[in-house]
C-alpha positions in Angstrom: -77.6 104.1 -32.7 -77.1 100.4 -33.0 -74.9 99.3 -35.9 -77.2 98.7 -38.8 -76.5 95.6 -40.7 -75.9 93.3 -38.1 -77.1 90.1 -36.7 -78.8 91.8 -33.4 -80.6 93.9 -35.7 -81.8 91.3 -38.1 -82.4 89.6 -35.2 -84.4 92.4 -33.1 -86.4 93.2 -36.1 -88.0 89.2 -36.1 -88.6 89.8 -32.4 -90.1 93.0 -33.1 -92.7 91.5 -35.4 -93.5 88.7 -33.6 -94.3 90.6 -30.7 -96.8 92.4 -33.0 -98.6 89.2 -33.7 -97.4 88.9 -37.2 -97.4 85.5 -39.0 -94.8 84.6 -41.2 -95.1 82.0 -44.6 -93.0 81.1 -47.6 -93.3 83.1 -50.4 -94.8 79.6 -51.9 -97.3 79.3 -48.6 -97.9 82.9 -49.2 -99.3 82.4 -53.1 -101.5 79.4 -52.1 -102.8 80.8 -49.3 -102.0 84.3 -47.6 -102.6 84.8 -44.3 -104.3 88.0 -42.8 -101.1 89.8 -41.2 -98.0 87.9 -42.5 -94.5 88.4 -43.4 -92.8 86.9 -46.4 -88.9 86.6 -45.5 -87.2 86.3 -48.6 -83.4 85.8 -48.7 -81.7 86.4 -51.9 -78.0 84.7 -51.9 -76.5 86.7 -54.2 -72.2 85.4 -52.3 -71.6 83.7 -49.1 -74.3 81.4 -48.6 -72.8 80.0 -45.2 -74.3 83.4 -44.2 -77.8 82.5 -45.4 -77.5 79.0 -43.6 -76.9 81.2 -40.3 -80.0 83.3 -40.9 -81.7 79.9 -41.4 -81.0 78.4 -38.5 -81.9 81.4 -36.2 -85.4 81.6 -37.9 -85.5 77.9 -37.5 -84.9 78.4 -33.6 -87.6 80.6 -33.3 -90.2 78.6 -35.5 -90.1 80.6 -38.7 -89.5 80.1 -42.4 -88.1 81.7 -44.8 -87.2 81.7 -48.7 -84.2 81.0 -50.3 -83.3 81.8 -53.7 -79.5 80.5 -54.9 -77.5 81.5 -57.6 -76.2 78.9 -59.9 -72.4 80.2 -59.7 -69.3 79.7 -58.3 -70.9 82.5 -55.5 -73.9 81.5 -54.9 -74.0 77.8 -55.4 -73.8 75.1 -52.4 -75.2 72.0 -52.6 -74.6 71.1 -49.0 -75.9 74.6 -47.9 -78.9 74.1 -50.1 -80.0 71.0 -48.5 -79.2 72.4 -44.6 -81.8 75.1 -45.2 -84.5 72.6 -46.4 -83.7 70.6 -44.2 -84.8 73.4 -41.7 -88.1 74.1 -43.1 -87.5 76.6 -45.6 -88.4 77.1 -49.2 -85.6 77.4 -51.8 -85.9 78.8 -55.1 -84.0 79.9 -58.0 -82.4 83.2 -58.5 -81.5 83.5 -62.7 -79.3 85.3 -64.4 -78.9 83.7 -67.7 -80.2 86.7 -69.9 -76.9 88.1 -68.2 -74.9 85.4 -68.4 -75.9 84.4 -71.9 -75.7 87.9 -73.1 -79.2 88.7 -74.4 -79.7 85.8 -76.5 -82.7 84.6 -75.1 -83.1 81.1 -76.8 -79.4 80.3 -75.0 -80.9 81.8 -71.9 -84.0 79.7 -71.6 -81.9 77.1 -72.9 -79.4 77.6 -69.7 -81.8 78.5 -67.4 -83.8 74.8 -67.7 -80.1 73.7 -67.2 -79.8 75.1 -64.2 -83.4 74.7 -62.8 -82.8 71.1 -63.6 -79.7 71.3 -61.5 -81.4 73.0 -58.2 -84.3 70.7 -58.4 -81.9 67.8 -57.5 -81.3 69.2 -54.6 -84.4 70.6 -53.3 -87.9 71.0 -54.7 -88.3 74.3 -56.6 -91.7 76.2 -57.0 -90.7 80.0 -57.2 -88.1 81.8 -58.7 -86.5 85.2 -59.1 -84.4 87.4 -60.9 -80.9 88.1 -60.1 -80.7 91.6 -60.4 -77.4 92.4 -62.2 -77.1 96.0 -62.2 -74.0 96.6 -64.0 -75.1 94.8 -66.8 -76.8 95.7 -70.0 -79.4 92.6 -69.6 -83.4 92.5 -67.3 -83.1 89.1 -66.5 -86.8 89.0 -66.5 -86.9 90.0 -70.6 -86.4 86.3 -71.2 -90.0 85.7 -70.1 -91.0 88.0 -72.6 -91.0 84.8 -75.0 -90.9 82.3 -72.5 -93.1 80.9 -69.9 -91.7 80.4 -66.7 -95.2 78.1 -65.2 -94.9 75.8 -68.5 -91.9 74.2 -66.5 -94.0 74.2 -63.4 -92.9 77.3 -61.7 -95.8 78.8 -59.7 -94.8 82.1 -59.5 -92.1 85.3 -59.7 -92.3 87.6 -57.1 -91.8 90.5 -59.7 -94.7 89.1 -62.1 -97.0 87.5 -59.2 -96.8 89.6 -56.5 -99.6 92.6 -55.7 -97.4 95.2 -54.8 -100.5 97.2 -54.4 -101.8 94.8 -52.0 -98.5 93.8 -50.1 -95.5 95.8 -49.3 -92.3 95.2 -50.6 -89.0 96.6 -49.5 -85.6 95.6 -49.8 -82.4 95.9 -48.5 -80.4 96.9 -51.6 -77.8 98.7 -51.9 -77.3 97.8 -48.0 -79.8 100.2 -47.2 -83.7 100.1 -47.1 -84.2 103.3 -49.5 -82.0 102.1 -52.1 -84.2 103.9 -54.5 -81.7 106.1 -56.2 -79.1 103.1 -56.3 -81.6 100.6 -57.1 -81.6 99.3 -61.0 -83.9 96.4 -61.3 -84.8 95.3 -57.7 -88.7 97.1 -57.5 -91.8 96.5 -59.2 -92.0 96.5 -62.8 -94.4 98.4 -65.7 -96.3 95.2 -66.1 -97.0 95.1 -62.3 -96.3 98.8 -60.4 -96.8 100.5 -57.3 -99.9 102.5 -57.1 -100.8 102.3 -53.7 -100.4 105.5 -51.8 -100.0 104.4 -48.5 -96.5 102.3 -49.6 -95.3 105.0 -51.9 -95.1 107.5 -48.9 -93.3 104.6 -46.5 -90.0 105.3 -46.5 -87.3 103.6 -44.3 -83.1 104.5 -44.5 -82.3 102.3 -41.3 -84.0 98.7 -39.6 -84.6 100.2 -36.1 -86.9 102.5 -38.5 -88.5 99.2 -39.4 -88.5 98.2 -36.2 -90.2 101.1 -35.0 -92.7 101.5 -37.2 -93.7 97.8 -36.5 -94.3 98.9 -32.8 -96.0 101.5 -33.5 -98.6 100.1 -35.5 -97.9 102.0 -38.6 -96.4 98.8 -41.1 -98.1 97.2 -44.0 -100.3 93.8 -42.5 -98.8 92.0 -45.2 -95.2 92.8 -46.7 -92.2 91.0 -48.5 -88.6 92.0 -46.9 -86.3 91.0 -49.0 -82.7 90.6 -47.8 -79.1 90.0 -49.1 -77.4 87.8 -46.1 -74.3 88.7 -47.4 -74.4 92.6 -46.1 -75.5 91.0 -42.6 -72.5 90.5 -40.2 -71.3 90.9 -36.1 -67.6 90.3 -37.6 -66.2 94.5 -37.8 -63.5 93.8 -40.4 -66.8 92.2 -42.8 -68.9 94.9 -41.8 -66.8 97.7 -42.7 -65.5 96.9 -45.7 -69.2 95.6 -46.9 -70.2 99.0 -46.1 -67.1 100.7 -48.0 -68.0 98.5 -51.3 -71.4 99.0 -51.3 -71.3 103.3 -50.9 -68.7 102.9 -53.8 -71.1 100.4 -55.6 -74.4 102.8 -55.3 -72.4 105.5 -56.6 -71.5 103.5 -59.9 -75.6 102.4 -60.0 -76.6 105.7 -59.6 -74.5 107.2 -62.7 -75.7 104.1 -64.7 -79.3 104.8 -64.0 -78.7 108.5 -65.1 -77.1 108.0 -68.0 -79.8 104.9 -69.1 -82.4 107.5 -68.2 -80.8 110.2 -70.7 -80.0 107.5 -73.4 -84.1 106.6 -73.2 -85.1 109.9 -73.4 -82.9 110.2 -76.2 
């Protein structure tokens, strides 16, 4: 089997659905006006965003775009990167964290969070945003809209608020593999908008070339969100392994922290 993880296979997967006449939009193009059979590539850049500009460019060479969602930290954040990929076509958003970063105080976190939208948005123009999904901490970045209202600042949408996941699939990479379920703290559909359809629950994919395959055969969702980390993604061996290494060790940590949240609430 191909190495999983890599460029080729990022790469073989686009071809892959292409092939299959599949269209591919923004997540902003996508909320104004879906297509019938369309992708939604969306690209969280959690660390190493000169990894993200490379995925950018390829899709750019092959006429696609994508979504972008940056961190504001010292990780995340490039303001040089940030303009490249809109530069290319694609949509950038913002990836917030400040419910973590202000430690639950949600006044300070709306507070910071317009900071740093106001930040972003002199760099590129900003539409949607996203959660960061900060599983080791105590904080659901997406409880600060619980009082707040992220379209009074002109935000159109939230994937995990604004997104049918009963009408389009979503799947994502976390956890550097594709049924991160058991690893998976906040990165899925939420109580306020679940997963009822039948025909996603039962999809289940551990590897791409599963992906890929079921693409070819027919069998994928005509409209889905993939949502990758470009991080995890790399040709370079020494990269790959040890983001392989830290991410086993990682899901093991996320899997004992959703156990023991899931005894505390039952508590």
């Amino acid at each position: 089997m191909t190495k999983d993880f890599t460029i080729g296979e990022y790469r073989a997967l686009l071809f892959a659905l292409l092939e299959e006449g599949y269209s591919f939009q923004t997540y902003q193009e996508f909320v104004e006006n879906p297509l019938d059979k369309v992708i939604v590539l969306r690209h969280d850049v959690d660390a190493k965003p000169l990894n993200s500009l490379r995925f950018a460019q390829m899709l750019a060479c092959l006429g696609i775009s994508g979504t972008y969602y940056f961190r504001v930290s010292k990780n995340g954040f490039d303001e040089f990167i940030i303009k490249q990929i809109t530069q290319l076509g694609h949509e950038v958003g913002y990836h917030y964290e400040t419910m973590d970063t202000c430690n639950g105080h949600v006044d300070k976190a709306y507070e910071e969070f317009c900071i740093n939208l106001e930040k972003i948005k002199k760099i590129a123009t900003i539409n949607t945003i996203t959660m960061h999904g900060s599983p080791l901490s105590a904080y659901d970045n997406k409880d600060i809209w619980k009082k707040y209202n992220y379209k009074s600042l002109g935000i159109i949408a939230e994937p995990y608020f604004d997104l049918n996941f009963d009408k389009v699939f979503y799947i994502t990479d976390t956890g550097r593999r594709w049924d991160g379920g058991l690893y998976n703290v906040r990165d899925k559909a939420v109580k306020e908008n679940p997963i009822t359809n039948p025909d996603f629950l039962k999809l289940k994919f551990r590897f791409t070339s599963e992906i890929i395959q079921s693409v070819k055969s027919g069998l994928f969702p005509s409209k889905a969100m993939l949502n990758f980390h470009p991080q995890r993604w790399t040709n370079i061996p020494l990269q790959w392994r040890k983001e392989l290494i830290f991410q086993k060790i990682k899901n093991v940590g996320k899997y004992a922290l959703i156990k023991m949240r899931g005894e505390q609430e039952e508590e």
